[in-house]
C-alpha positions as CSV (number, residue, x, y, z in Angstrom):
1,X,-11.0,4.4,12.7
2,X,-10.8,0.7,11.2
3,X,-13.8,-1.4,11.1
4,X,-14.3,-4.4,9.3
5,X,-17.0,-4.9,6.4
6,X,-20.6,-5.4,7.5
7,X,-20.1,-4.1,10.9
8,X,-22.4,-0.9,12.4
9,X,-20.5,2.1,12.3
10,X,-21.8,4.9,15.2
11,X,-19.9,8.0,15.1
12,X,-20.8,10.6,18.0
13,X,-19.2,14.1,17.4
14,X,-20.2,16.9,20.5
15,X,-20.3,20.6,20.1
16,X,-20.7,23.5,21.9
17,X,-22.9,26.3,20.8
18,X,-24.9,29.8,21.0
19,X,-27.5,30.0,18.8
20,X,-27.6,26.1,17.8
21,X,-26.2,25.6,14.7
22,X,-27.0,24.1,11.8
23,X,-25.2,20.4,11.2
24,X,-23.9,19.4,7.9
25,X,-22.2,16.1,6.9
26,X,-20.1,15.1,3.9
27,X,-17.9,12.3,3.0
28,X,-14.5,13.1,0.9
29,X,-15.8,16.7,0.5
30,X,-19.5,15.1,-1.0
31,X,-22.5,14.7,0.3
32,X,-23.3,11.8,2.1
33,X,-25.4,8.1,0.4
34,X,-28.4,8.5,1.5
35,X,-27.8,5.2,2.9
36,X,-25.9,6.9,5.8
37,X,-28.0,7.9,8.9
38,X,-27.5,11.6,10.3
39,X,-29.6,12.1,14.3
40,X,-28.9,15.6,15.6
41,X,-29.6,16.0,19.0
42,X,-29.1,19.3,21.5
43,X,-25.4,19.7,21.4
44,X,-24.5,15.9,19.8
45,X,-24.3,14.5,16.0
46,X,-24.7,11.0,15.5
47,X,-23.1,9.3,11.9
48,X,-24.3,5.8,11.6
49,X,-24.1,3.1,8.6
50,X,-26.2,0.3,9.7
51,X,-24.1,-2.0,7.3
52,X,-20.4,-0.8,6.4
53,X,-18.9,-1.2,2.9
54,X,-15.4,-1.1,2.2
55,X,-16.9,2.0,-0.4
56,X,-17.6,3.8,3.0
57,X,-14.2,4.2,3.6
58,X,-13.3,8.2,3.1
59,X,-12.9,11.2,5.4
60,X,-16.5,12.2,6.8
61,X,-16.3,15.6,8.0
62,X,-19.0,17.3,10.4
63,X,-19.6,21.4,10.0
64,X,-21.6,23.2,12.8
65,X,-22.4,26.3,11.7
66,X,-24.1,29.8,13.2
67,X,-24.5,33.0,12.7
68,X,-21.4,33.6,14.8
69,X,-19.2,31.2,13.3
70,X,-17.9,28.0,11.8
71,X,-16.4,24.9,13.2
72,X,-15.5,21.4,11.4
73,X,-14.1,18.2,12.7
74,X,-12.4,14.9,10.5
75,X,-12.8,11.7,10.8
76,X,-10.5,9.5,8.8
77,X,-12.5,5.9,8.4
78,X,-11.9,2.9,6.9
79,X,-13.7,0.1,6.1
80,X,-12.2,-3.3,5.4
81,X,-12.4,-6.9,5.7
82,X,-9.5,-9.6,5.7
83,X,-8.3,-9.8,1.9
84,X,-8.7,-11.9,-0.7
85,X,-5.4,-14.0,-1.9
86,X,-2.7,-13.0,-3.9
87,X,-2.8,-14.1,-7.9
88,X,-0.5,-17.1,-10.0
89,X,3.1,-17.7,-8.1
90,X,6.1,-17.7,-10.3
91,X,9.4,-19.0,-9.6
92,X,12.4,-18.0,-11.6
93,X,16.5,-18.1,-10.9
94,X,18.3,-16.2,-12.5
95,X,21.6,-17.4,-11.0
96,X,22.6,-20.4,-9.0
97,X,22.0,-20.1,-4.9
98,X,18.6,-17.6,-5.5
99,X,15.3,-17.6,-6.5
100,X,12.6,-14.8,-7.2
101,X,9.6,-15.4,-6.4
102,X,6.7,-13.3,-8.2
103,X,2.7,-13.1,-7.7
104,X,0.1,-11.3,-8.8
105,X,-1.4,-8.7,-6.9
106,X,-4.3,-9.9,-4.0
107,X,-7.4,-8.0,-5.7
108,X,-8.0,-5.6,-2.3
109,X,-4.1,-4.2,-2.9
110,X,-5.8,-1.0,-4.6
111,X,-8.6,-1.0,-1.8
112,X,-6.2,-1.5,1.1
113,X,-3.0,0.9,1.7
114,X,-2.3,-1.2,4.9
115,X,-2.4,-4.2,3.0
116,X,1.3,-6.3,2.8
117,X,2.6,-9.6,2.2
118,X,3.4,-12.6,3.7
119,X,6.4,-15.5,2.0
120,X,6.3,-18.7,3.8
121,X,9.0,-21.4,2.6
122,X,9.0,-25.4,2.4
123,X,12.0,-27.3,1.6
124,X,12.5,-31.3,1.3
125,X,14.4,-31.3,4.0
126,X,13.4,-29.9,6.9
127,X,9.6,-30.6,5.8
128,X,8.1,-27.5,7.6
129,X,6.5,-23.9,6.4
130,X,8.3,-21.5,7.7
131,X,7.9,-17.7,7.3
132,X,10.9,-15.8,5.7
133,X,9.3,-12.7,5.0
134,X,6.5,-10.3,6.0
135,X,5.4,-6.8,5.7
136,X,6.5,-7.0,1.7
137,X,4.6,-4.1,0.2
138,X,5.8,-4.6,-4.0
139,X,5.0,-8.0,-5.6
140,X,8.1,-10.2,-5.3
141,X,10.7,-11.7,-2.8
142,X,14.2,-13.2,-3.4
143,X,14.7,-16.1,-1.8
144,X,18.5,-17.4,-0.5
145,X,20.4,-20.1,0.2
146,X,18.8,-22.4,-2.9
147,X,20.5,-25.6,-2.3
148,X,20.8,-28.3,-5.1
149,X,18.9,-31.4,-5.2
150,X,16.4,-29.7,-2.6
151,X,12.8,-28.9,-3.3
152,X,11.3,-25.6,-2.6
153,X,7.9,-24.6,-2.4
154,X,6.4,-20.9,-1.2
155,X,2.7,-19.6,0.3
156,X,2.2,-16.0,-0.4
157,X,-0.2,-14.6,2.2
158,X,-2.1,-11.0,1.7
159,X,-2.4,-9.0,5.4
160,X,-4.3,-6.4,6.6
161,X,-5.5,-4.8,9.8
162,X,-7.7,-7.7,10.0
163,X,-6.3,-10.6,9.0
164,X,-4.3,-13.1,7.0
165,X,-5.8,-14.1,3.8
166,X,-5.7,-17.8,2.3
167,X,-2.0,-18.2,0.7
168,X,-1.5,-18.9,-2.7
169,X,1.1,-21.6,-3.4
170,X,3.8,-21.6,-5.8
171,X,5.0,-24.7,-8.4
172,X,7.8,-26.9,-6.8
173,X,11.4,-25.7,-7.3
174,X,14.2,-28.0,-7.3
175,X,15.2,-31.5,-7.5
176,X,13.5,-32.4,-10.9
177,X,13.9,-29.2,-12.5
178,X,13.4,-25.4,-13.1
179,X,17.5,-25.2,-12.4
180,X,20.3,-23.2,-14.4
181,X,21.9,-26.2,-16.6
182,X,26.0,-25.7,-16.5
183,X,28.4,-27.9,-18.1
184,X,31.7,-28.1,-16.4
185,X,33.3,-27.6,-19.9
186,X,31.9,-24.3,-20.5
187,X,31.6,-20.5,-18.9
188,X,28.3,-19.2,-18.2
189,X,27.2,-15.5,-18.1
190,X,25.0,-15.0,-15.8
191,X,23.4,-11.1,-15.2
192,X,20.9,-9.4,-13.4
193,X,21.0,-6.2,-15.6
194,X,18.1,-4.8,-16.6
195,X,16.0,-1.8,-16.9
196,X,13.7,-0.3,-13.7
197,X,10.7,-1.5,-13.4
198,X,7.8,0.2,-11.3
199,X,6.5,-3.2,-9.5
200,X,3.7,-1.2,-7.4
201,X,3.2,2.5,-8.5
202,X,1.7,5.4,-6.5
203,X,-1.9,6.1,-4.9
204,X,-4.1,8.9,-5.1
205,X,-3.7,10.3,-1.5
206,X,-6.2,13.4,-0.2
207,X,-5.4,13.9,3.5
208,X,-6.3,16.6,5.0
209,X,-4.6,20.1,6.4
210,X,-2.0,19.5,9.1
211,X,-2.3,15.4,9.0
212,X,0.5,13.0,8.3
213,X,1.4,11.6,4.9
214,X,3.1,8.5,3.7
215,X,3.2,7.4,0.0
216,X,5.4,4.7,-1.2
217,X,5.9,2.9,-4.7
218,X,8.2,-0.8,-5.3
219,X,10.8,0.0,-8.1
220,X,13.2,-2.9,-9.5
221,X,15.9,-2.8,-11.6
222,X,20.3,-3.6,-11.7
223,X,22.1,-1.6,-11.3
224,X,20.0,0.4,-8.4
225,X,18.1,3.1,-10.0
226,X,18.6,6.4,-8.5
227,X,15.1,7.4,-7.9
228,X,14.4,11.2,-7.7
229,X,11.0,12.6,-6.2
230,X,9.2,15.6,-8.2
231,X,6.2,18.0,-6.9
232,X,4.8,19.4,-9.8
233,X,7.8,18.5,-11.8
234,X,10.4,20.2,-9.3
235,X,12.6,17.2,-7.7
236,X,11.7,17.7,-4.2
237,X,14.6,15.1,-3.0
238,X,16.6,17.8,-0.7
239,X,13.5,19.8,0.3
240,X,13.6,19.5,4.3
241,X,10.3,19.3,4.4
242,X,9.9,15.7,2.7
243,X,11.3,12.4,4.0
244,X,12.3,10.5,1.7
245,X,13.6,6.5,1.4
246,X,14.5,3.8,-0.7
247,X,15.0,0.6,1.1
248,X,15.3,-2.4,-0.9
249,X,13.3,-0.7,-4.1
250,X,10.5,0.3,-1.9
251,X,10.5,4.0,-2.3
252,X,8.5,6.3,0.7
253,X,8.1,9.6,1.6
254,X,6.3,11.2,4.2
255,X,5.4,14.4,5.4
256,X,4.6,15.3,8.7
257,X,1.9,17.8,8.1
258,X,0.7,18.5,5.2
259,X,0.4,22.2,3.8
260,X,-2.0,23.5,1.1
261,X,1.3,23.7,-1.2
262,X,2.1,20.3,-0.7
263,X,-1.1,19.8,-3.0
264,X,-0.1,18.8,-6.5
265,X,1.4,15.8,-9.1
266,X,3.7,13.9,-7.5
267,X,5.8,11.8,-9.9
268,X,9.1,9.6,-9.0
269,X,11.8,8.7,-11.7
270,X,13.9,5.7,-11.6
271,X,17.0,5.7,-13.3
272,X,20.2,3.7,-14.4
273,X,22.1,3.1,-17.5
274,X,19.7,0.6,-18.6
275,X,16.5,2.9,-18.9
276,X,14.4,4.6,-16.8
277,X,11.0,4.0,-15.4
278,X,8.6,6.2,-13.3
279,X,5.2,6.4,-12.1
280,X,3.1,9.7,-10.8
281,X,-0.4,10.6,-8.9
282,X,-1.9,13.5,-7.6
283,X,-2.5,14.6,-3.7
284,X,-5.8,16.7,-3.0
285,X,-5.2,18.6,0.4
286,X,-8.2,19.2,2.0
287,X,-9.1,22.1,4.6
């Protein structure tokens, strides 16, 4: 369930039962803010939160229990609003043709696994924005096809389920500057080697019994690093029961349903003969 900051949030879970049970309500395994309104009618619970917050956002599980028995229910929820802009845009080439371009982190990335980016582009040519990019989910974008003598510009735009935030706008690349300076009468080394880098690093995941999960991470570096997944410090990379990419440094893995023993600390480890780099979190499994 999505819903967007400061709307009403109703939640109406039925049940069946003989006696009638007793009705219990918590949020992420906690018990509820007190701010949150529970109404129990003959064979209905009602959740409501008169004014959402993106803090809100969490697993609210109902228990009916009896004498008899026990029986719970999830609800996954979030909360969330269209997100604030992406940080300072930086431009750098490191050879002749490309250029990277760099931002700082919209403040709602933490808040937000859903949230992504947007690279729109402006050269002195055509004179129009254009989008060359979307769906980023790490902090930077090479861009192609630099010619000389052409300015560039770039709007980086944070999304979400709701919207499109405000873009930040890089300096001017081009024409009157920020170029590689060659001389015809000498050679110029140009690399991209260097060490891996983790550019976005793992979240703190707890999803519940049997549900889906995805985790990803951004990882740079050249040459490609050859990342390697660990559960609880055993590499997990050939275990059928984990699917795992890396497409362009953004590193995933997902498991269909989760199992208590996929509970643990999950750390990746990017490698090359530069250095290494990695990044780990933990995954609560709920029943």
């Amino acid at each position: 369930m999505v819903i967007r900051a400061g709307n009403y949030v109703r939640i109406n879970v039925l049940y069946e039962a003989e006696p009638p049970p007793e009705i219990t309500w918590m949020k992420d395994n906690e018990s509820i803010s007190r701010f949150i309104q529970i109404i129990n009618s003959e064979g209905c619970s009602r959740l409501v939160i008169p004014t959402s917050k993106r803090s809100d956002s969490g697993i609210y599980t109902v228990v009916a229990k009896n004498n008899v028995g026990e029986a719970s229910f999830d609800i996954d929820v979030l909360v969330t609003d269209e997100p604030k802009p992406p940080g300072a845009v930086e431009l750098e080439q490191i050879v002749h043709g490309k250029v990277i371009v760099s931002w700082e982190a919209s403040p709602d990335q933490e808040l937000d696994n859903r949230l992504h980016y947007m690279v729109a582009e402006h050269n002195s040519k055509t004179r129009t924005w254009h989008n060359v990019a979307d769906r980023i989910f790490n902090n930077s974008f090479t861009a192609s096809n630099i010619l000389p003598g052409t300015e560039y510009r770039y709007k980086i735009y944070a999304k979400n389920d709701m919207g499109s935030s405000e873009p930040s706008v890089s300096p001017i690349w081009g024409a009157n500057g920020n170029k590689l300076s060659m001389k015809t009468n000498m050679t110029v080394a140009v690399s991209f080697e260097r060490p891996p880098s983790i550019l976005v690093p793992l979240k703190v995941h707890s999803p519940p019994k049997g549900y889906q999960l995805y985790m990803t991470c951004a990882i740079r570096g050249c040459p490609r690093p050859t990342v390697m997944w660990h559960l609880n410090d055993v590499c997990i990379n050939d275990d059928s029961n984990y699917y795992i990419t890396n497409s362009y440094g953004v590193c995933s893995m997902y498991i269909l349903r989760v199992r208590p023993k996929d509970a643990g600390v999950y750390r990746v480890v990017a490698v090359n003969s530069f250095g290494k780099a990695e990044c780990a979190t933990e995954v609560v499994v709920k029943d």
